[in-house]
C-alpha positions in Angstrom: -21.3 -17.8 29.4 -19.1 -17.4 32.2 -17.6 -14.6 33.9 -14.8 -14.3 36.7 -13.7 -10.7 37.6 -10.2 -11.4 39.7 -7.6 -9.4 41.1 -9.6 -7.1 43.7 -7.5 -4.6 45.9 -3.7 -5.8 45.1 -0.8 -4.4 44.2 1.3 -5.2 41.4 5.3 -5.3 41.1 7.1 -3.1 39.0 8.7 -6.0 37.2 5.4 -7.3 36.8 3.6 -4.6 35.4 6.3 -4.3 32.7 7.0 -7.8 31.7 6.8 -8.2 27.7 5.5 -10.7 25.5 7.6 -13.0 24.2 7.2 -13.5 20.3 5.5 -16.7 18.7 5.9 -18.6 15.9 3.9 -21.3 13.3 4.4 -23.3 10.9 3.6 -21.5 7.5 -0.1 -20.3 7.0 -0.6 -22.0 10.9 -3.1 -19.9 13.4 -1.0 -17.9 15.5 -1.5 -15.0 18.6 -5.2 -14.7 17.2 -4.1 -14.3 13.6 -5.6 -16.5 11.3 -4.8 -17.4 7.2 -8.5 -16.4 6.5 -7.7 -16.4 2.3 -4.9 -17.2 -0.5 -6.0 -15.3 -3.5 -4.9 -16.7 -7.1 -3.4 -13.3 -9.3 -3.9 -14.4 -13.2 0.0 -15.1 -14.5 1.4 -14.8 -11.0 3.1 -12.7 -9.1 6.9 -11.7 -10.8 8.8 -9.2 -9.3 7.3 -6.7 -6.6 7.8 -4.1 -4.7 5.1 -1.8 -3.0 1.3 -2.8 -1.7 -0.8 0.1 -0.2 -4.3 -0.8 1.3 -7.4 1.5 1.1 -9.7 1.0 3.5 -12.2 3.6 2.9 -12.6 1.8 -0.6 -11.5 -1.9 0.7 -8.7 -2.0 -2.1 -5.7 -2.9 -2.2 -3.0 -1.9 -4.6 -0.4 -4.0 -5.6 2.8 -3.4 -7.6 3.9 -6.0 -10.0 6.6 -5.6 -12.9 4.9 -8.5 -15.4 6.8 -11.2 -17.1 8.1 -10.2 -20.4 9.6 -13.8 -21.7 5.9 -15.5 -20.5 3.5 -17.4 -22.6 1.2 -15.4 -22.5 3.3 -12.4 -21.9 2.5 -10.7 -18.5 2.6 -6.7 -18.7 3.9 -4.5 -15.7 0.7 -3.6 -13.7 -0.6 -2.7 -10.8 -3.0 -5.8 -9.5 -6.6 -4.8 -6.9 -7.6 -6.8 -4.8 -10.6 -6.2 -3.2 -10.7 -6.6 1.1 -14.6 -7.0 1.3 -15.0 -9.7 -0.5 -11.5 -11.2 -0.4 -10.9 -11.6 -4.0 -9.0 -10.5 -7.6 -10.3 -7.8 -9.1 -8.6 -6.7 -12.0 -4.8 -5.6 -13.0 -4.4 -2.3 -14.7 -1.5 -2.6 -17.1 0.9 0.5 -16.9 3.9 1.0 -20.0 6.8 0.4 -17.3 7.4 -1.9 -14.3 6.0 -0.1 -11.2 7.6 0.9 -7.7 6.0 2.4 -5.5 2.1 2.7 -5.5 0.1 4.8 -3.4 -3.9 5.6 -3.6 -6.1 9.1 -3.0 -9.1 7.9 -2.5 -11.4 11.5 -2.9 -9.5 12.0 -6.2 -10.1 8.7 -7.3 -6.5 8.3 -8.0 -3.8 6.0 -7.7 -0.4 7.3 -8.0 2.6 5.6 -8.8 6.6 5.6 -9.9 7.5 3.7 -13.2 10.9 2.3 -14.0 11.2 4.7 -16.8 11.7 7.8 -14.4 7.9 8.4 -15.0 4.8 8.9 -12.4 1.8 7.1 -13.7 -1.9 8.5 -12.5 -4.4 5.8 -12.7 -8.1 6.5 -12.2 -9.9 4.1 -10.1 -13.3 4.5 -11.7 -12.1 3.5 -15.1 -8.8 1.9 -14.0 -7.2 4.0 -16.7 -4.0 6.0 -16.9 -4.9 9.4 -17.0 -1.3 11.3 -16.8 2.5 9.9 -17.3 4.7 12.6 -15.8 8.5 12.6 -16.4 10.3 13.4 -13.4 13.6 13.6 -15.2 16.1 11.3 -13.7 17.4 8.1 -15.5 16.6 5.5 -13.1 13.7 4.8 -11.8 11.1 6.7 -9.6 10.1 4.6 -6.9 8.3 5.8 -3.4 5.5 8.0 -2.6 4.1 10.4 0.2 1.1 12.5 -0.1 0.2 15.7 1.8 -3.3 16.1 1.9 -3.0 19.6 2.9 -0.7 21.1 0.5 -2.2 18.6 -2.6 1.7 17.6 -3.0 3.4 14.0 -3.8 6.4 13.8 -2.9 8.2 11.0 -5.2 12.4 9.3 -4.7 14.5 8.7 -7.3 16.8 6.1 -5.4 18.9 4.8 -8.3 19.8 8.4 -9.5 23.1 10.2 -8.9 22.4 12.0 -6.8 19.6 10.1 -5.3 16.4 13.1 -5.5 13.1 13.8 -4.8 10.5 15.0 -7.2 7.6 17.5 -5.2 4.4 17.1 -7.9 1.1 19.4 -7.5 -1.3 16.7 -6.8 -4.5 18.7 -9.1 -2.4 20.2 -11.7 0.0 17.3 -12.3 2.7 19.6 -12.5 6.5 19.0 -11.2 6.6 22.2 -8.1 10.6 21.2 -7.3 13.2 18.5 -7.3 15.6 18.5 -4.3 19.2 16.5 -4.9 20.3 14.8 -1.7 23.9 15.9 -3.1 25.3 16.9 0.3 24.6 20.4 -0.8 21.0 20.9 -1.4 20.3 17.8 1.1 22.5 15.2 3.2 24.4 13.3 1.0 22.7 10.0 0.0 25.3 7.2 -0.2 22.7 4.1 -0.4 19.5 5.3 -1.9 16.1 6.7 -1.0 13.1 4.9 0.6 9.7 5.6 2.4 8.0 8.9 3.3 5.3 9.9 5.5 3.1 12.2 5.9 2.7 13.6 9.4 -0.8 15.8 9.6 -0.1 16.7 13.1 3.1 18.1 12.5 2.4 19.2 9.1 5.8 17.4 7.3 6.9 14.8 5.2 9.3 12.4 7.4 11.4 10.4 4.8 14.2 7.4 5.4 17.5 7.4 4.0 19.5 4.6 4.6 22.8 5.8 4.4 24.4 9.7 4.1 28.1 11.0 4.3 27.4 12.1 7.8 25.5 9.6 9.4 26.6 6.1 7.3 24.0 4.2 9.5 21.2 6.2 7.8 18.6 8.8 8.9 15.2 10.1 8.5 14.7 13.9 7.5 12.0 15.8 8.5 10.9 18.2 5.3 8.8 20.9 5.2 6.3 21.7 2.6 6.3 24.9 2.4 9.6 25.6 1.6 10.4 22.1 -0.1 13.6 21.1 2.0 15.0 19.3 4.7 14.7 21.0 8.0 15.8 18.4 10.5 17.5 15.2 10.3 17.7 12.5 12.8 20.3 9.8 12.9 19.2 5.8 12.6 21.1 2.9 14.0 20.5 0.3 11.1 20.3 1.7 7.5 16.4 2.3 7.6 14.4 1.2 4.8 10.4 1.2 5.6 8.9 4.0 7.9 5.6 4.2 9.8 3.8 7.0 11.9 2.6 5.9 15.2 0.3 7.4 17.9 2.3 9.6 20.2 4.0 11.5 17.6 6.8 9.1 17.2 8.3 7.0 13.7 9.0 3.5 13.6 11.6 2.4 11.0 11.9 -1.1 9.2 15.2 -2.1 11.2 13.8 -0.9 14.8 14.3 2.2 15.3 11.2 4.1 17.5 11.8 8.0 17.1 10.2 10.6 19.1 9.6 13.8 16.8 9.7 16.5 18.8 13.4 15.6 20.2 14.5 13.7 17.1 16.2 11.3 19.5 15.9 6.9 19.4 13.2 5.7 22.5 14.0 2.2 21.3 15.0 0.0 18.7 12.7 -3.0 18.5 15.5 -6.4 18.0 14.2 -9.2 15.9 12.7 -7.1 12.7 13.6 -6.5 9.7 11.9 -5.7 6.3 11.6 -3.0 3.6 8.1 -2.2 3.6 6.4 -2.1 6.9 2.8 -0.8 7.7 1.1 0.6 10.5 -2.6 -0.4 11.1 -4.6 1.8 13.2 -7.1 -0.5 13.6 -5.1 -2.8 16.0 -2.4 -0.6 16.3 0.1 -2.7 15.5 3.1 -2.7 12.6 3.5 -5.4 10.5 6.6 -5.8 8.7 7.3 -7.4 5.6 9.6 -10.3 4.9 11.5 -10.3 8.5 15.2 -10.7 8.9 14.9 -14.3 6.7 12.3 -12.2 4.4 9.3 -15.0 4.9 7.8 -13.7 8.2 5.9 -10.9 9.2 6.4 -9.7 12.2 4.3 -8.2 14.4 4.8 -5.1 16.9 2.8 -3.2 19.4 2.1 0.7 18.4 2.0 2.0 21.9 4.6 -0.3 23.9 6.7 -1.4 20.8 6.7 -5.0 22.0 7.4 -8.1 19.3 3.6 -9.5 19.5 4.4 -12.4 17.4 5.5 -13.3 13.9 3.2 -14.8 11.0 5.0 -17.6 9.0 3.5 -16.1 5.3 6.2 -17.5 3.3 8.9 -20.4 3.4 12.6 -21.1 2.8 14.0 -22.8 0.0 13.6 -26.8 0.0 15.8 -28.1 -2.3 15.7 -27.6 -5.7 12.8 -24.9 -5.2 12.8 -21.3 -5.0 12.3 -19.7 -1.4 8.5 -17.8 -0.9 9.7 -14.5 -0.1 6.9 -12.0 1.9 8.5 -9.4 1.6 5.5 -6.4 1.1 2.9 -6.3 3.7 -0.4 -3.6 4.3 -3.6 -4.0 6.5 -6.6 -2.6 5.8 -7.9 -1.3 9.4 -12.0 -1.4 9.0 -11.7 -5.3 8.8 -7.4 -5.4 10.2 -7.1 -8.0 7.3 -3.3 -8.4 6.8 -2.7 -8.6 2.8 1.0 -10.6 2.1 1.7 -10.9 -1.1 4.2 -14.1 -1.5 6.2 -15.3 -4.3 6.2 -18.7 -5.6 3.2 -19.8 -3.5 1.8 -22.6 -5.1 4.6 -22.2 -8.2 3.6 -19.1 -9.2 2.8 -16.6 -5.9 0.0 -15.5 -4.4 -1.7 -13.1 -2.1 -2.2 -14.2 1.6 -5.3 -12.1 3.7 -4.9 -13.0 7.4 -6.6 -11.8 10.3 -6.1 -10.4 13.4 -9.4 -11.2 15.4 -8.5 -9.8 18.5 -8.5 -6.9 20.4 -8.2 -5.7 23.7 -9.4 -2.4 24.5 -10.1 0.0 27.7 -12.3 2.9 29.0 -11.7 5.4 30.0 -7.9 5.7 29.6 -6.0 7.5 30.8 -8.1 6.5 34.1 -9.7 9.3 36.1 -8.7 9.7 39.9 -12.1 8.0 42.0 -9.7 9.2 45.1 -5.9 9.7 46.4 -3.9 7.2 44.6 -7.0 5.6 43.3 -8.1 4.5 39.4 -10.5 2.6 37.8 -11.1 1.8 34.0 -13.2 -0.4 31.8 -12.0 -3.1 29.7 -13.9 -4.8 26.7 -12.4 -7.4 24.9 -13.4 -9.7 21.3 -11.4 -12.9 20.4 -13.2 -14.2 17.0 -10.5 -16.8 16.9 -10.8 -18.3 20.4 -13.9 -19.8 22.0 -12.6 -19.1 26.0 -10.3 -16.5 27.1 -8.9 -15.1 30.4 -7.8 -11.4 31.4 -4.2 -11.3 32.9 -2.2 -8.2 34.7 1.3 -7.3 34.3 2.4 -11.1 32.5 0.7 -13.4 29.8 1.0 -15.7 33.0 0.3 -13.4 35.6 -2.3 -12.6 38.1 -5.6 -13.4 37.1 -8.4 -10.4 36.5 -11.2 -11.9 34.4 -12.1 -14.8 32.4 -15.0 -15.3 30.2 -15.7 -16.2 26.4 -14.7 -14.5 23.4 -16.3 -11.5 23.8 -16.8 -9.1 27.4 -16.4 -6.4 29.5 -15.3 -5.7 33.4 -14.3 -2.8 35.2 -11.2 -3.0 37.2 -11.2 -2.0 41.1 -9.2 1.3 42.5 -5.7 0.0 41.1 -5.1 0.1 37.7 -2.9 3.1 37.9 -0.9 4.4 34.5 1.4 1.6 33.6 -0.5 -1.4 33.9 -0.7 -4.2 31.7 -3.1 -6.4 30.7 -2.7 -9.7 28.1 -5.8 -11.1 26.8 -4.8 -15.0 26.6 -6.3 -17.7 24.4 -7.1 -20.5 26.7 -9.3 -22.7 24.8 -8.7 -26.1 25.2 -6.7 -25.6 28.6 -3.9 -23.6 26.6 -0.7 -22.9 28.1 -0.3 -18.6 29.6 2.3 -18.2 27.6 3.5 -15.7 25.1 2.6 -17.9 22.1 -1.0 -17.4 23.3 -0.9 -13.7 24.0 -3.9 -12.8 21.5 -3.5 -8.9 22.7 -2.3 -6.3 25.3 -3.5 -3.2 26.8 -1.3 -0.5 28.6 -3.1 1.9 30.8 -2.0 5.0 29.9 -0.9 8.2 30.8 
């Protein structure tokens, strides 16, 4: 094994230390970045029409929702299909009365919750993968996404194809319907375009929730609703008709079209170009957010937690040829014990299947944010694995710039009195004598604050 520490005692450029990755691409199911297609898994009778997947980790399970295929021989009933993480295989389907929306899981209450086309709430349990309550939330479309407050044992539950659009609040142990709130302009903005995703923030103790288009703000927003007294307290104006939502660390929500908002000011940091998706999922375990289906709905594409850079972009699905259907990827979660990436994708192989890839890499330091050894002076740790690559190298500032380590796939090294808050480091695949380029940009590290 080899080992090179590099860039002793220099100084970095302020461009430098801020240059971004650039985003890579493959050809469908092709290594990219330090992701690799690690499994396709076959679903008995296909995949049909889908819209929510939700990834336990604590119980490596994933839940998938799938509305069946009515005019099929054999007939294919609405269901949600498991899939299991650890072993990378099918598990079972559990068949549900009505084709399912949104799906979430509770892992303590052994529970998997989720909205029916019927304007129902199924609740599965997982040890006898059984319904064990249908709850009518009283609309006439159907009830589609969930958010769950651990705190307050509430779901919180959309109606998106009502009018008005509403949301359902439902005591998590009793079963029982606790409100329903109208986003009828008068008991909440307006909804012109539907509902989509909450969240539950722990840390500030609220549901956030995207709605994609209101009478004040066209463009969309996300509300901020407390559950105490069931209603919207603050709202905060999107740029791009949100659809999917995600918490990240720092207190701030990233939205399906871009948008990065911090929550104490309610005000747009960013908005990341070149996404696009309905669902999108954060993964704490790499802290990235994957996004399902892209702007052509057949990528997923891939963005940094912490600096909201476009990492890269995994080719899951594929356009149309001719006379064939398109393979739409379109739902995307990540289990963060093993950061397995589960895409479910239509018409793979004629009939769809669910894609595990994996990100191998990560690139990690400590301590950060870096103690003072001295005026001006800081020092940190980095320790870095790269399953995926058999040679790497350490680069500040750039994917191409100036060199600080290189080594195998797996290491350590401390930096010298200069990595103040602010720099960057890209851990680069350079097996084989690849390029330092963006497309082999396997992970980055910012030095905090």
């Amino acid at each position: 094994m080899k080992f090179k520490p590099a860039f002793l005692g220099m100084t970095l450029s302020v461009s430098a230390l801020f240059t971004l990755a650039g985003t890579a691409f493959a050809a469908q199911g092709d290594p990219v970045a330090g992701y690799q297609l690690i499994a396709t898994i076959a679903v008995p009778g296909g995949l049909t029409k889908d819209d929510i997947v939700w990834a336990d980790a604590s119980t490596g399970r994933v839940y998938y929702a799938d509305a069946g295929q009515a005019t099929a021989n054999p007939v294919v009933p609405p269901r949600i299909v498991v899939i299991d993480t650890i072993n990378n295989k099918f598990v079972t389907a559990i068949p549900l009365p009505a084709a399912p929306n949104g799906v979430l899981s509770i892992s303590r209450a052994r529970e998997i919750w989720t909205g029916l086309a019927d304007s129902t709430v199924a609740v599965i349990n997982t040890d006898t993968n059984t319904i064990t309550n249908i709850i009518n939330v009283g609309g006439t479309g159907r009830a589609d996404e969930l958010g769950y407050d651990p705190i307050d044992r509430l779901i919180m539950i959309a109606n998106d194809k009502d009018t008005p659009a509403f949301v359902t609040f439902i005591n998590q142990q009793t079963k029982a319907i606790v409100k329903r709130l109208n986003f009828d302009g008068v008991q909440a903005p307006n909804a012109t375009a539907g509902l989509e995703q909450p969240v539950w923030d722990a840390a500030a103790g609220k549901f956030y929730f995207t709605v994609p288009a209101t009478t004040p703000n066209p463009k969309g927003e996300v509300e901020e609703i407390d559950p105490v007294q069931l209603k919207v307290v603050r709202s905060f104006p999107t740029t791009c008709g949100p659809a999917g939502l995600a918490l990240l660390p720092a207190q701030r929500l990233i939205t399906s079209c871009g948008d990065v908002i911090d929550i104490a000011s309610g005000k747009i940091v960013t908005t990341v170009a070149g996404v696009g998706a309905d669902e999108i999922w954060y993964n704490s375990g790499d802290n990235r957010v994957y996004f399902g289906g892209g702007t052509d709905k057949t990528t997923v594409p891939v963005v940094d937690g912490s600096t909201y850079a476009l990492l890269t972009s995994l080719q899951a699905g594929a356009l149309a040829a001719a006379g064939a259907p398109a393979q739409a990827a379109q739902r995307v979660a990540a289990d963060s014990e093993s950061n397995e990436i589960v895409v479910p994708v239509s018409n793979l192989g004629g009939v769809g299947a669910v894609q595990i890839w994996r990100n191998g890499a990560f690139l990690n330091a400590f301590p950060s944010p870096v103690p003072t050894t001295g005026p001006g002076a800081y020092t940190t740790t980095l320790t870095w694995y790269a399953p995926n690559a058999t040679e790497v190298e350490i680069h500040v500032g750039s994917p191409n710039g100036v060199l600080f380590a290189q080594n195998s796939n797996r290491g350590s090294a401390t930096t010298g009195p200069w990595a103040v808050p602010g720099t960057k480091f890209f851990l680069q695949d350079v097996t084989g004598n690849k390029a330092l380029t963006a497309d082999n940009t396997l992970a980055t590290y910012v030095v905090g604050p």
